[in-house]
C-alpha positions as CSV (number, residue, x, y, z in Angstrom):
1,X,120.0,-11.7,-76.9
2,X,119.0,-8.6,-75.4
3,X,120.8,-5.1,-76.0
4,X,119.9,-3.3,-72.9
5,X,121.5,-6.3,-71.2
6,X,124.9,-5.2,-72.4
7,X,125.3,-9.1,-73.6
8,X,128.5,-9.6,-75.2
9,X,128.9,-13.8,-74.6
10,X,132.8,-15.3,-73.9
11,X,133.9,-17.1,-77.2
12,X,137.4,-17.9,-76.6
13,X,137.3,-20.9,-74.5
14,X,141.5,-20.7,-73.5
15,X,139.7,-18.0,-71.5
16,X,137.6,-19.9,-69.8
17,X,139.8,-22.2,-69.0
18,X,141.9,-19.5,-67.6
19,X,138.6,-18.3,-65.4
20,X,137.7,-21.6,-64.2
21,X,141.5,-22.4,-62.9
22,X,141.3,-18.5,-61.6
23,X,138.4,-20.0,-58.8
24,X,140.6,-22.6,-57.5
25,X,137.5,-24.7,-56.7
26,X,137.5,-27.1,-53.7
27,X,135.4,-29.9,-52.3
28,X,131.9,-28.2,-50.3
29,X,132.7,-24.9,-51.9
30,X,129.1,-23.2,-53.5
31,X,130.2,-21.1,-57.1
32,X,127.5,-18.3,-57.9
33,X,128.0,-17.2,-61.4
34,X,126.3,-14.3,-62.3
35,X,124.9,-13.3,-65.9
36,X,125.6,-16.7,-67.3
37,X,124.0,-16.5,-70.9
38,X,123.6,-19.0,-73.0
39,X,126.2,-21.1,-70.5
40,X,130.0,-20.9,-71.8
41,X,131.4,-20.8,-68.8
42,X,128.9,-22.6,-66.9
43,X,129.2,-26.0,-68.5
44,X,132.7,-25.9,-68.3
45,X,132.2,-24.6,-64.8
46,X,129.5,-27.5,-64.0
47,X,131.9,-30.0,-64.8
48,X,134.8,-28.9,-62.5
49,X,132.2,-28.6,-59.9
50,X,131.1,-32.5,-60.7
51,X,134.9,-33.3,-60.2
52,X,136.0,-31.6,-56.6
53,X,132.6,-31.6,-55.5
54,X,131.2,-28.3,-55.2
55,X,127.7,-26.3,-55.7
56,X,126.9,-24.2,-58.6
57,X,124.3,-21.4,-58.4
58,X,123.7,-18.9,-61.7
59,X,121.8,-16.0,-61.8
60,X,120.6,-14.9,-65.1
61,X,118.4,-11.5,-65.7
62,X,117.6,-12.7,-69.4
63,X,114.4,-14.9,-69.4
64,X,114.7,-16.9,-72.8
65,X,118.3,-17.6,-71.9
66,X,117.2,-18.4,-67.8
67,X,114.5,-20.8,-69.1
68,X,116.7,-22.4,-71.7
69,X,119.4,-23.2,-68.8
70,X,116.4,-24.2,-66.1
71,X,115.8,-26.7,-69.2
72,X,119.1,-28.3,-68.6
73,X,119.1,-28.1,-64.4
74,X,120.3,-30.5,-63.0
75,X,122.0,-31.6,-59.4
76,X,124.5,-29.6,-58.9
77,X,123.2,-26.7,-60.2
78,X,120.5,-24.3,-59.0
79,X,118.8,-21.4,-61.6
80,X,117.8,-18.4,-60.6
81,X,116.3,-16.0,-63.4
82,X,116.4,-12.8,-61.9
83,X,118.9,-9.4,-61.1
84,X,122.1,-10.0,-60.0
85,X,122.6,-7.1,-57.6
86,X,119.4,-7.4,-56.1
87,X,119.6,-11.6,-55.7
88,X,123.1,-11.6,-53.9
89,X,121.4,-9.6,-51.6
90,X,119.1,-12.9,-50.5
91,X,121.3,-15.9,-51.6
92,X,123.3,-16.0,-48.4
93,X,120.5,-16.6,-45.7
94,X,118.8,-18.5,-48.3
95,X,121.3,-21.3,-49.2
96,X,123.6,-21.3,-46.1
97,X,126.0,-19.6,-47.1
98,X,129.1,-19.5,-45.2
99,X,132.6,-17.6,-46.2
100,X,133.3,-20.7,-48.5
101,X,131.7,-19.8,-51.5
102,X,132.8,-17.8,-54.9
103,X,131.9,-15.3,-57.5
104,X,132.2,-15.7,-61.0
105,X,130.8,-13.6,-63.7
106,X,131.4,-12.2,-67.2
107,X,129.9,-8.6,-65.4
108,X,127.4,-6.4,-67.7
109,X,130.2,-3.1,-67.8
110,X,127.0,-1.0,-66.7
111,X,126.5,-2.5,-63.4
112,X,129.8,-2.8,-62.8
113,X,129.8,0.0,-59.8
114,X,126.3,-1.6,-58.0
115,X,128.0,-4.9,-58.1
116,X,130.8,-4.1,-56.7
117,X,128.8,-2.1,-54.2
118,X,126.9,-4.6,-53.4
119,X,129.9,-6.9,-52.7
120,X,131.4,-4.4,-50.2
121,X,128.4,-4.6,-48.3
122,X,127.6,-8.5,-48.0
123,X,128.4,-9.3,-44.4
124,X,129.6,-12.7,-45.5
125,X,131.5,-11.7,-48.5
126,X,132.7,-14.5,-51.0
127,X,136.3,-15.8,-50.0
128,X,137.3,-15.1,-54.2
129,X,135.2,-13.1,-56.7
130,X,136.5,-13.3,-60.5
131,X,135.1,-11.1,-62.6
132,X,135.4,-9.9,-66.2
133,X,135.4,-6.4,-66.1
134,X,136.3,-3.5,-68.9
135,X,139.6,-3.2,-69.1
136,X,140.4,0.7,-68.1
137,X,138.0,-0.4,-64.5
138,X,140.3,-3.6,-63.7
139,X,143.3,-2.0,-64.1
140,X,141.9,1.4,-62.1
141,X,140.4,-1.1,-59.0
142,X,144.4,-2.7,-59.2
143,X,145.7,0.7,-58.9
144,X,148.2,1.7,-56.4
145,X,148.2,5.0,-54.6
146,X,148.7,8.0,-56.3
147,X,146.9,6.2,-59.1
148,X,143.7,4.6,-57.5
149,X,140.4,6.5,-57.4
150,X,137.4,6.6,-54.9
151,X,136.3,2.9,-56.4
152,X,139.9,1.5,-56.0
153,X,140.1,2.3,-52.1
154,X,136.3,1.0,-51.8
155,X,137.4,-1.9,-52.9
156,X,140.7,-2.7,-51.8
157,X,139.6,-1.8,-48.2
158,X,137.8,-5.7,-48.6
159,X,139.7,-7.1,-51.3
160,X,143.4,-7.8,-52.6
161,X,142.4,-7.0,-56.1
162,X,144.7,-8.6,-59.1
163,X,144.4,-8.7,-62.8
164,X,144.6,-12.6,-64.2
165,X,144.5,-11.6,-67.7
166,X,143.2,-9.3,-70.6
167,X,141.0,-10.3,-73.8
168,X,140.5,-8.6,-77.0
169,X,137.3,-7.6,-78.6
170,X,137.2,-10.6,-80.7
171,X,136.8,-12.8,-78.0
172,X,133.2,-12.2,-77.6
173,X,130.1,-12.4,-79.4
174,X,129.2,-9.9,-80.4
175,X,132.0,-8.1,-79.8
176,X,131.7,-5.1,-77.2
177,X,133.5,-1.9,-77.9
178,X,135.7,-1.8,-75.7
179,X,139.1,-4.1,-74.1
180,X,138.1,-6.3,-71.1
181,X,140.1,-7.8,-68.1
182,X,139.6,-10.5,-65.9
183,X,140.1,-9.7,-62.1
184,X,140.1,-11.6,-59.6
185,X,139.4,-10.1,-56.2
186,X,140.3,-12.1,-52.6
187,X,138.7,-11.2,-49.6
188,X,140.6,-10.0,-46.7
189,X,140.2,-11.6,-43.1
């Protein structure tokens, strides 16, 4: 596990559960996950995917933990070791991408802001994005006028953004130090 990766990996699998029905997957779909670590969600993830019949993409920065997931590739799934930010960028043009894909991802809280950036900018932006975010940033993306900052109207310009649920500090290993939230953020036509 790397430090300067801000990696704090999902334990409580009620939660994933929770993220995985948050998607709402359907047959043709393509999931990218991004930062998946050592795969918590993704197997779980992999497995819904088997069932509708959708696509699974991960991007992972760490190499140890993107080489021990390209060990267990397989045919639904596609590996890419590599920046998030910088790898959405390409993935659209590169695997066809049309407005039916998804974004998943427990989000490193320091590129937070580039992600969501980044997300604003896609000219084919994914149709649902659910991301675990800290806490105090969910609930100030799913604020309301007076209440909503410069990052808030950013991003509800694109995006109906809503708050699915919160975890505790406990549900991670190790544990960050700070309350996260799960948001889930659907594009607007």
């Amino acid at each position: 596990m790397n430090k300067q990766l801000g990696q704090h990996f999902l334990i409580n699998k009620s939660a994933i559960k929770k993220i995985v029905a948050g998607l709402d997957l359907k047959s043709g779909e393509t999931i990218i996950e991004i930062g998946p670590g050592a795969g918590a969600l993704t197997f779980p993830l992999l497995e819904e995917c088997k069932k509708v019949g959708c696509k699974l993409i991960v991007i992972e920065k760490d190499r140890g933990l993107a080489a021990e997931l390209i060990g267990r590739e397989e045919k639904n799934i596609k590996i890419i070791w590599g920046d998030a930010p910088k790898e959405l960028l390409g993935l659209a043009p590169k695997f066809s991408l049309n407005s039916n894909y998804k974004i998943v991802g427990n989000i490193p809280y320091y590129i937070t802001g580039k992600l969501l950036r980044i997300l604003s900018e896609l000219e084919n932006k994914p149709e649902v994005s659910v991301l675990m975010l800290q806490k105090e940033v969910a609930e100030r993306i799913s604020a309301k006028p007076p209440k909503n900052n410069l990052l808030a109207a950013a991003v509800q310009f694109w995006a109906e953004p809503k708050i699915l649920f919160t975890l505790k500090q406990s549900d991670f290993n190790p544990p960050p130090e700070v309350n996260s939230a799960v948001i889930q953020l659907t594009t607007k036509q």
